[in-house]
C-alpha positions in Angstrom: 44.4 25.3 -12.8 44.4 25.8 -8.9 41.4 24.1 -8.9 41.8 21.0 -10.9 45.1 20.5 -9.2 43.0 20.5 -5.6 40.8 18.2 -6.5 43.1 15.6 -7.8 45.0 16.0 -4.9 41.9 15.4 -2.5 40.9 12.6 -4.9 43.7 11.0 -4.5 43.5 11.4 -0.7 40.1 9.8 -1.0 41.2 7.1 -3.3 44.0 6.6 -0.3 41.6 6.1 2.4 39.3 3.9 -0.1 41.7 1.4 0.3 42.8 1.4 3.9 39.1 1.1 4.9 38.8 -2.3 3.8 42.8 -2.8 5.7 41.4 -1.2 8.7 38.1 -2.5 9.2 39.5 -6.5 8.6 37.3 -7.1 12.0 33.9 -5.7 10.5 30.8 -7.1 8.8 31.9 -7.2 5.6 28.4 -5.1 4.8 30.0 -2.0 6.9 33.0 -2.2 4.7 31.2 -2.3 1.7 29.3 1.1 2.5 32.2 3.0 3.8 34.2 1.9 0.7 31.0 3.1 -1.3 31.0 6.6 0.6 34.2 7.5 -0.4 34.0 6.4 -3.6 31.1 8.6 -4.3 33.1 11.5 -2.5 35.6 11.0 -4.9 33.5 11.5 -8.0 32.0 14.6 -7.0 35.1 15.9 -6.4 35.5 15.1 -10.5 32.1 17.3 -11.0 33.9 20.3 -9.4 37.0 19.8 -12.7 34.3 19.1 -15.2 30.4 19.2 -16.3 31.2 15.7 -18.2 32.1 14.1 -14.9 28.8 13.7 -14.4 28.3 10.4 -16.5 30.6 8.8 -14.0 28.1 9.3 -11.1 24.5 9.2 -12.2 23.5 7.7 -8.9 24.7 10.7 -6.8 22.7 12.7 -8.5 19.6 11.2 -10.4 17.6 7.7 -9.7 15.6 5.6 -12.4 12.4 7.6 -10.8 13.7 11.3 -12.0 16.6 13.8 -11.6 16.6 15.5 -8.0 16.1 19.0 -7.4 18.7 20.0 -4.8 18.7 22.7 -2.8 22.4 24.7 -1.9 23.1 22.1 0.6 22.9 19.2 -1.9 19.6 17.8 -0.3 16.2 18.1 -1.9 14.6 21.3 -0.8 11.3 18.8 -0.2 10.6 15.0 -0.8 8.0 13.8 -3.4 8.7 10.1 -3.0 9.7 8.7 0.4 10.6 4.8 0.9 9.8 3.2 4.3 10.4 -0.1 5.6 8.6 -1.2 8.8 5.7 0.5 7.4 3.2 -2.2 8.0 2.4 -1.8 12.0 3.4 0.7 14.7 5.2 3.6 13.9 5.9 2.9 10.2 2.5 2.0 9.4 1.8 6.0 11.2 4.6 7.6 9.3 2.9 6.0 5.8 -0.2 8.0 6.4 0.8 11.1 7.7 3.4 11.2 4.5 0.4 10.7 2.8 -1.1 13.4 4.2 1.1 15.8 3.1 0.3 14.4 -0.4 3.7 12.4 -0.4 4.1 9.4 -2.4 5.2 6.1 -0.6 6.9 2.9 -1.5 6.5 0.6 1.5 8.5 -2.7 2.0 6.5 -5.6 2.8 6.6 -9.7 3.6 3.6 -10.6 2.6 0.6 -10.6 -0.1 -1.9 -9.2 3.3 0.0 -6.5 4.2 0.5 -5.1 0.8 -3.0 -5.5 0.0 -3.7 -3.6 3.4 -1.0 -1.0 2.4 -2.4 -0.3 -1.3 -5.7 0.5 0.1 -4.0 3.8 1.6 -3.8 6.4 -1.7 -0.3 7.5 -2.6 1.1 4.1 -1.4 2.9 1.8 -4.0 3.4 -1.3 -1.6 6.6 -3.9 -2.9 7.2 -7.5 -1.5 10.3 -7.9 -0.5 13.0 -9.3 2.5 14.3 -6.8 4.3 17.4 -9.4 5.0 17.5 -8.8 1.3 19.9 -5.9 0.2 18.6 -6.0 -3.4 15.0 -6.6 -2.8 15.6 -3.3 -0.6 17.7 -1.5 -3.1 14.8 -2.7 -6.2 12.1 -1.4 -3.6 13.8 2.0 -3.1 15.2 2.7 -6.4 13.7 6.2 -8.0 13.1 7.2 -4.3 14.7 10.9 -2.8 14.4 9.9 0.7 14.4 7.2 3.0 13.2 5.9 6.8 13.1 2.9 8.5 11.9 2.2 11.4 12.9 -1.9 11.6 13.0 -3.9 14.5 11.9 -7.4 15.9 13.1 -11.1 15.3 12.0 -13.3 12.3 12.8 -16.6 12.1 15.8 -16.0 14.8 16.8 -13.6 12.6 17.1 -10.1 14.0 16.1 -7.1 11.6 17.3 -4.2 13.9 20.9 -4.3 12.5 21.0 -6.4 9.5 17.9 -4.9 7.8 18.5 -1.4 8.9 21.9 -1.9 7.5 20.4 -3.0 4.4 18.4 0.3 3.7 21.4 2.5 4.6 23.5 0.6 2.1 20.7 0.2 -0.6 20.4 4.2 -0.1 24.0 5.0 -0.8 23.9 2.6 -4.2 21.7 4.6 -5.0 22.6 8.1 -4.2 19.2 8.7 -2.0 20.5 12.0 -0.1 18.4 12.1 3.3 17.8 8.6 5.4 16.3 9.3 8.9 16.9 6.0 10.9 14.1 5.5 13.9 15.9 3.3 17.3 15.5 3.8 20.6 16.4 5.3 23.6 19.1 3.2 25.3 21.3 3.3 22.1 25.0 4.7 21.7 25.2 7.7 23.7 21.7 7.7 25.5 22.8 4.0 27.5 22.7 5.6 30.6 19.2 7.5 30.2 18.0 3.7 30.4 16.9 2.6 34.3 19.7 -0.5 34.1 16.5 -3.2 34.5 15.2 -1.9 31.5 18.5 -1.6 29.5 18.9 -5.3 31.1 16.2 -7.1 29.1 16.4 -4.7 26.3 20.3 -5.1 25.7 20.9 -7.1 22.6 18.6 -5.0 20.8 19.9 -1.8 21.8 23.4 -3.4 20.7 21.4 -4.6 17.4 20.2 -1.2 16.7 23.1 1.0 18.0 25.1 -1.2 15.8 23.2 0.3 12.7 23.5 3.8 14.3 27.1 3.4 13.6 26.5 2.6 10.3 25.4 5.8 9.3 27.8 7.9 11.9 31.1 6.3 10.3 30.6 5.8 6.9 28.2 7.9 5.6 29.3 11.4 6.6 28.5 13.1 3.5 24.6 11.8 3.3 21.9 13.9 5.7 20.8 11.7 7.7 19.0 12.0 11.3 18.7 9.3 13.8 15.5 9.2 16.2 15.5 7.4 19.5 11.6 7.4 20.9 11.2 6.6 24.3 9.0 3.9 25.9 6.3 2.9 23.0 2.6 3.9 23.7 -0.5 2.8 21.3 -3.2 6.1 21.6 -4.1 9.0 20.3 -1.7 11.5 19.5 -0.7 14.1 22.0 1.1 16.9 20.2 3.1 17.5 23.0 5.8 15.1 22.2 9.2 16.6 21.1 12.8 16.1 19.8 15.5 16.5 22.3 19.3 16.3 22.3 19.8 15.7 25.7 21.2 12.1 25.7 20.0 11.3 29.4 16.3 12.5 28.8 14.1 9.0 29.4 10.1 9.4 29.2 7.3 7.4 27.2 5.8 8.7 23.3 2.5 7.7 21.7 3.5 6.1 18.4 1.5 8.6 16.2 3.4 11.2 17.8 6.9 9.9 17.3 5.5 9.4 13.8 4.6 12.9 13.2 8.1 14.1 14.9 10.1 12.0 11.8 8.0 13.9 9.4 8.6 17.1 10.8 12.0 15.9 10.6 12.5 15.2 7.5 11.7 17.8 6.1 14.0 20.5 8.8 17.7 21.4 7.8 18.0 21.8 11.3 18.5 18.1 11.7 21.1 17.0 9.5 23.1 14.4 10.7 22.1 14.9 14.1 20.6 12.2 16.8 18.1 12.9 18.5 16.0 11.2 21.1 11.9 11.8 21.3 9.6 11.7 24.6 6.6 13.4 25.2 6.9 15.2 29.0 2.9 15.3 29.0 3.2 11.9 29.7 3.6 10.2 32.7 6.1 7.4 32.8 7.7 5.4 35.7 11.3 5.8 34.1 11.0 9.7 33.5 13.3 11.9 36.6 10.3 13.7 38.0 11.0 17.6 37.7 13.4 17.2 35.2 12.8 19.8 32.7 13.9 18.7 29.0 14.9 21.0 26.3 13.2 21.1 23.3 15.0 21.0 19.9 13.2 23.5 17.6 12.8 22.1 14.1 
C-alpha cells in the first residue's frame, strides 16, 4: 500500500511539472517543449509499472519498438546493441562509425538524402540504408523505429538550412517517441562548457555553429534526464589513418586535433561503456600535433 501510494504521489508530481514545462518554457522552440513534455510523461508511466504488471500496455514504447522487445540490463539500458541508427553516416565520421559498427557485427540503419549515397551505403553488409530529411522528425522517427540505440553525428548547412540543431534535435526527439534508451550525440569542442578551450579566432568563425550544436547539447541535458545518453566533442577534424592514441577526456579546457576514424572508434567504445552515461566528454588525440593544443599540457584520460 506504501508503495502504490508513493508512486501516485510522484506521479502526480510528474503530471505537475508536465504542465508547467510548456508555462515555463513559453520562450523555446516549440520542438524542446515537446520532448521535455514527452520525458516526463514517459517518467510518469513507469512509475505505473512499479503499481502494476498491466501498466505496461500504457507504455509499449518505453520498453519495446516495432523491431523486438529490448533486453535491459539492471540499469534499464541494453546490456549491448544489435541495431544502432546513425544519421550523418554518409561521409566523415558517420560514414567511419557505420563500418566499425559493422565490424562488430552490428546492424545499421543509416539516414540518407539521396538515391547515391544509399546505394553507396548498402554496399557495406549489415547496413539497411533509408531516404529520408533529416529536417524531417518523422522521416527520422520511420528511419529509427525498431532501433535500441542511436548516434548522430549531424552538421553542415543545406539549402541555408542548418542541420546542427534542428536535425540533431530531430533524432533526440524521434528517439524519446520511441523509447530508444542510449543516444550518444557527436559536436565539437567549443560547445557549452568547453567555450573557452577554443583559441577565440577559432571560436570566432566557428561561433554560430557551436551555438547550433550546443543548442542541441541542451536538448538532451534538460529534458531527457532519464535516457543514457553521452555527448562527444572531437577536436580539430583530421582525414588519415587511425592513430589509436586518441582518447575521451573530461577536462572541458583540453583543445588538440583527432583523426576521424579515431573519434569514430572512441563513440563505439562508448557506446557500449556504462561508464559514460550521461556524461560529456570531449576527444583529442595528444599524439598529435596541433597549433591550438597548450604544449606540455598533460590531459587525463577517461577510462571506458
Amino acid at each position: 500500500m506504501v508503495r502504490v501510494c508513493t508512486a501516485a504521489r510522484e506521479t502526480c508530481a510528474l503530471t505537475s511539472n508536465l504542465k508547467k514545462v510548456g508555462r515555463k518554457k513559453k520562450d523555446k522552440n516549440k520542438s524542446e517543449v515537446r520532448s521535455s513534455q514527452l520525458v516526463l510523461l514517459l517518467q510518469a508511466m513507469m512509475l505505473l509499472l512499479v503499481v502494476t504488471p498491466a501498466a505496461e500496455a500504457f507504455v509499449p514504447a518505453f520498453r519495446k519498438s516495432s523491431g523486438g522487445v529490448f533486453m535491459m540490463s539492471s540499469s534499464g539500458t541494453p546490456s549491448t546493441y544489435k541495431k544502432v541508427f546513425v544519421a550523418g553516416g554518409t561521409k566523415g565520421v558517420g560514414r567511419a562509425i557505420v563500418e566499425k559498427l559493422t565490424e562488430r557485427g552490428t546492424q545499421v540503419v543509416a539516414l540518407v538524402r539521396s538515391e547515391e549515397s544509399k546505394a553507396n551505403l548498402e554496399g557495406v553488409d549489415g547496413v539497411t540504408a533509408v531516404l529520408g530529411d533529416a529536417f524531417d522528425q518523422k522521416a527520422v522517427e520511420n528511419a529509427m523505429d525498431g532501433c535500441d540505440a542511436a548516434i548522430t553525428t549531424l552538421g553542415g548547412t543545406t539549402e541555408d538550412r542548418r542541420v546542427d540543431y534542428e536535425g540533431n534535435n530531430n533524432v533526440i526527439e524521434s528517439a524519446g517517441i520511441l523509447g530508444i534508451p542510449r543516444i550518444i550525440l557527436v559536436t565539437s569542442i567549443g560547445c557549452g562548457s568547453s567555450k573557452e578551450a577554443a583559441p577565440p579566432s577559432v571560436f570566432e568563425v566557428l561561433k554560430e555553429v557551436l551555438a547550433a550544436k550546443e543548442k542541441a547539447e541542451n536538448v538532451l541535458i534538460d529534458f531527457y534526464t532519464n535516457v543514457n545518453w553521452t555527448i562527444i566533442r572531437p577536436g580539430g577534424l583530421v582525414t588519415a589513418p587511425m592513430t589509436g592514441e586518441a582518447i575521451l577526456t573530461e577536462d572541458n579546457t583540453a583543445i588538440g586535433s583527432i583523426h576521424r576514424e579515431d573519434v569514430a572508434a572512441l563513440v563505439v567504445a562508448a557506446l557500449h561503456s556504462p561508464k559514460t552515461e550521461r556524461k560529456v566528454l570531449s576527444a583529442v588525440d595528444p599524439s598529435i600535433t596541433s597549433s591550438v593544443a597548450v604544449e606540455g599540457k598533460v590531459i587525463p584520460s577517461f577510462v571506458l
